[in-house]
C-alpha positions as CSV (number, residue, x, y, z in Angstrom):
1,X,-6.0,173.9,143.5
2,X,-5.7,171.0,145.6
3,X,-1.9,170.4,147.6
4,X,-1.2,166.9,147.9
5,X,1.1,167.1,151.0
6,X,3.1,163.4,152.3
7,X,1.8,161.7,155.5
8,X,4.3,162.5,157.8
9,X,5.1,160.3,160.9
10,X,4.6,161.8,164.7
11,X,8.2,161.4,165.5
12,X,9.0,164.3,162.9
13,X,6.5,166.8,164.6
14,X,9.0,168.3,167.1
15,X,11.8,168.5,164.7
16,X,9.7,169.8,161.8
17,X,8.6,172.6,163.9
18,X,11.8,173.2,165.1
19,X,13.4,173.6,161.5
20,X,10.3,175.8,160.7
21,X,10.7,178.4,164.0
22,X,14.4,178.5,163.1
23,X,14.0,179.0,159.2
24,X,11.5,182.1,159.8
25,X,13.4,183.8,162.4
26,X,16.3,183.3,159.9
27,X,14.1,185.0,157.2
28,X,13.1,187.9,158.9
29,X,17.3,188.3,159.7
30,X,18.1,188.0,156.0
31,X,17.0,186.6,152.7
32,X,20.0,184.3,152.2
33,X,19.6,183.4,155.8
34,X,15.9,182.2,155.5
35,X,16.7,180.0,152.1
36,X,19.9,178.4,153.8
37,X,17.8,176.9,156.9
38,X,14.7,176.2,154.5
39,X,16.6,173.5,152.6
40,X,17.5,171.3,156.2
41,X,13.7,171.5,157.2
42,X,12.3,170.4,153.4
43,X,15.4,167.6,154.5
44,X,14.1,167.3,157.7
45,X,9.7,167.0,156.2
46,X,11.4,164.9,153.5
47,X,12.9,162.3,156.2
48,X,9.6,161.9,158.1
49,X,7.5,160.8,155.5
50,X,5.2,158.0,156.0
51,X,3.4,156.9,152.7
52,X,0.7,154.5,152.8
53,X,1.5,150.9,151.4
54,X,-0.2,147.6,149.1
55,X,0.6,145.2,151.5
56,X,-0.3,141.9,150.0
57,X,-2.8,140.0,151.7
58,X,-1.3,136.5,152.3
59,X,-0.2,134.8,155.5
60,X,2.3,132.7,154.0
61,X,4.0,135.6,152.9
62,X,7.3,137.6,154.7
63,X,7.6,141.2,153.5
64,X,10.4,143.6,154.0
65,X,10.3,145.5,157.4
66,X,12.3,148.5,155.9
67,X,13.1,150.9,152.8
68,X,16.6,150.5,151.8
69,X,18.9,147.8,149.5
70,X,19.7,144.6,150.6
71,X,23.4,144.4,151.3
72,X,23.8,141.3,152.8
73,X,22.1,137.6,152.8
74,X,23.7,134.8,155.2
75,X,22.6,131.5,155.6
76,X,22.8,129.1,158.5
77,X,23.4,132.1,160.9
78,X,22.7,130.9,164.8
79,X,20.6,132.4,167.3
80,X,19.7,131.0,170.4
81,X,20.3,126.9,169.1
82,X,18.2,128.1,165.8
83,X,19.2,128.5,162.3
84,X,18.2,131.4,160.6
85,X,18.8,133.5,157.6
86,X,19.9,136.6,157.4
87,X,18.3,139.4,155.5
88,X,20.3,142.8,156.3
89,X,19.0,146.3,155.2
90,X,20.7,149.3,154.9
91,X,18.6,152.6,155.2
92,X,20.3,155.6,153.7
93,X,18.7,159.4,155.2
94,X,16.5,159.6,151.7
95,X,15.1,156.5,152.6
96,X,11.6,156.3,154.0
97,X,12.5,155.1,158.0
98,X,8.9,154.0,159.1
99,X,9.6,150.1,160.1
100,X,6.9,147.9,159.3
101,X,5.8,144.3,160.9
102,X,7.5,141.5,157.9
103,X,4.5,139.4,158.8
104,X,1.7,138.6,160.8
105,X,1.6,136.9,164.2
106,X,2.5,137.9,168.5
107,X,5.2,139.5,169.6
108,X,7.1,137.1,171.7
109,X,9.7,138.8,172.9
110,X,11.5,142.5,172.9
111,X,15.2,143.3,174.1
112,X,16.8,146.1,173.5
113,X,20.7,146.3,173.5
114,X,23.1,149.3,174.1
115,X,26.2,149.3,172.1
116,X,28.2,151.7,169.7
117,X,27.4,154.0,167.3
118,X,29.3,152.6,163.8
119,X,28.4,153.5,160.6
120,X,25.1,151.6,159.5
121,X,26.6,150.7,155.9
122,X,29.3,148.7,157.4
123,X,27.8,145.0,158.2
124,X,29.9,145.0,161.5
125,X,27.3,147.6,162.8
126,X,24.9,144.4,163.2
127,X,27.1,143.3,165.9
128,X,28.2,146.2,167.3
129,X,25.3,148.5,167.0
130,X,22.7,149.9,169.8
131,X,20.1,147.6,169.0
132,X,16.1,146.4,169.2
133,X,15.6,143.1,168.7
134,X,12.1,142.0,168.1
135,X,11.2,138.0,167.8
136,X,7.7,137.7,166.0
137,X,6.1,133.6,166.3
138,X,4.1,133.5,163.5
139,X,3.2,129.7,164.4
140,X,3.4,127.9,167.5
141,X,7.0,127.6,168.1
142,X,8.2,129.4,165.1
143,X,9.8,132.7,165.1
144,X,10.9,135.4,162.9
145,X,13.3,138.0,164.5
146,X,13.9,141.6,163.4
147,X,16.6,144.0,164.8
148,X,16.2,147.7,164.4
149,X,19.9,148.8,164.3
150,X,21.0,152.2,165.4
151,X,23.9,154.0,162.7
152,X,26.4,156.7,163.1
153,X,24.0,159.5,162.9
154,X,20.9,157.6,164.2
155,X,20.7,158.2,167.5
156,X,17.1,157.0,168.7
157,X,15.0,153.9,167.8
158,X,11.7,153.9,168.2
159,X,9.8,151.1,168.6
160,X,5.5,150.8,169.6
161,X,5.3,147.5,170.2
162,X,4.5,145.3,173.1
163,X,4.8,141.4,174.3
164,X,2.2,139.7,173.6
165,X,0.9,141.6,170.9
166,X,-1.2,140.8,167.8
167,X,0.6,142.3,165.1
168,X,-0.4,142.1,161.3
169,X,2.0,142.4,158.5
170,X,2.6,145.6,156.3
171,X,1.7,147.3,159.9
172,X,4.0,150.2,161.1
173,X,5.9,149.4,164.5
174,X,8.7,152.1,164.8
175,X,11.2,154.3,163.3
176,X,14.7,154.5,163.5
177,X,15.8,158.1,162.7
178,X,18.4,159.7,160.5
179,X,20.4,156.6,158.4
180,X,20.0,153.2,159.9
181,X,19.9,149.3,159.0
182,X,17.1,146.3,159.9
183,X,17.7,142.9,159.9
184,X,15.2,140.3,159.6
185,X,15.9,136.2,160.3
186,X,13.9,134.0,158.7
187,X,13.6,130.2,159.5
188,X,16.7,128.6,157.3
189,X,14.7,126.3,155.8
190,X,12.5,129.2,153.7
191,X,13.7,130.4,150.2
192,X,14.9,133.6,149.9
193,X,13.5,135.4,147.5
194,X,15.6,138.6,147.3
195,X,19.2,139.0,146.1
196,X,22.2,141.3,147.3
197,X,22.1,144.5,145.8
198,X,18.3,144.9,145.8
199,X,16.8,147.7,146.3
200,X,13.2,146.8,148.7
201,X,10.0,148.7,149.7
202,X,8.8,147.8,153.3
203,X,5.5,146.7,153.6
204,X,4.9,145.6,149.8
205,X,8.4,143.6,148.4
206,X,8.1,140.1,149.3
207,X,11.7,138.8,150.9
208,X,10.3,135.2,151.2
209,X,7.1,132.9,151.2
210,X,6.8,130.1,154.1
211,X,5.0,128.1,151.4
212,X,5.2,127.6,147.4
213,X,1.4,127.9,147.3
214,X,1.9,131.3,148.7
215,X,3.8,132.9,145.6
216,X,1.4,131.1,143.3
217,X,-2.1,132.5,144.6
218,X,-3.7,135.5,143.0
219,X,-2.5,138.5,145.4
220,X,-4.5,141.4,147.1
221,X,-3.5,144.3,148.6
222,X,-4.4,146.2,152.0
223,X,-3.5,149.9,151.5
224,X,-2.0,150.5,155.1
């Protein structure tokens, strides 16, 4: 018999083994005991998951960094004397947390902001939130940015990236643990292709296409 068992990120080690050490001395105290802390660390291995991916193989083509439903699209929002807009992405704790590079190109620049800890499901937290803001130019002189935003239980964001750095889409870049949201600009003059409400897969839905050509092509898929 052959156990297919998930991929689980390195970020989940410690706090897998944690759960595990605490659920068997909890066992050997008392049945009830040992089933009460099993169901946090199943949580806890359940949270951690990292599946692999069909990331379609197209250049022209801006995929969603996160997991999660799509609870806010703004247009014309303003960064630095640039129009973006603005694709936000709350992450629930069931969600799959692994972020994931929206498309290829060098990391230009990486700043990370202290702030509060406000519930991720309220769009206010994209303001007021601990933040990592990641700016991605895909083209000389155009940029895509993406802000992992910390919640009310997410306490730690993770991100393995570096300036100057190749990156290629559908890759993984971070995590942002325990309930979150992301946030991904794209140039104001691209068509989203995503709606309020919707419920995205990183690394595979397609949130936009910097050309129509790119939606028309015959896709393929890297399995990342």
């Amino acid at each position: 018999m052959c156990l297919n068992l998930p991929n689980i990120n390195r970020e989940g080690y410690l706090f897998i083994v944690i759960a595990f050490i605490v659920t068997c001395i909890a066992f050997s105290i008392s049945w009830g005991s040992g089933v009460t802390c099993l169901f946090p660390t199943l949580l806890c291995t359940y949270f951690f998951r990292d599946p692999a991916r069909a990331v379609p193989n197209n250049e022209d083509l801006i995929i969603s960094p996160a997991d999660g439903i799509v609870t806010k699209i703004e247009e014309d929002v303003s960064v630095e004397d640039q129009k973006f807009t603005l694709v936000s992405i709350f992450l629930s704790v069931l969600n799959v947390h692994v972020n994931r590079v929206p498309i290829s190109g060098k990391i230009k620049e990486l700043n990370y902001k202290k702030g509060k800890f406000v519930s991720a499901m309220s769009n206010k937290s994209s303001n007021e939130n601990e933040k990592q803001v990641i700016v991605i130019e895909y083209q000389e002189g155009k940029e895509i940015i993406v802000e992992q935003i910390a919640g009310l239980i997410a306490r730690r964001i993770v991100c393995n990236l570096s300036v100057s750095q190749s990156v290629k889409a559908g890759e993984r870049f971070g995590i942002i643990r325990f309930g979150s949201r992301v946030n991904l600009y794209i140039p104001s003059n691209v068509e989203v292709r995503v709606s309020e409400g919707q419920t995205v897969v990183g690394g595979e839905t397609i949130i936009a296409s910097l050309s129509k050509e790119g939606l028309q092509e015959k896709l393929t898929f890297d399995v990342i």
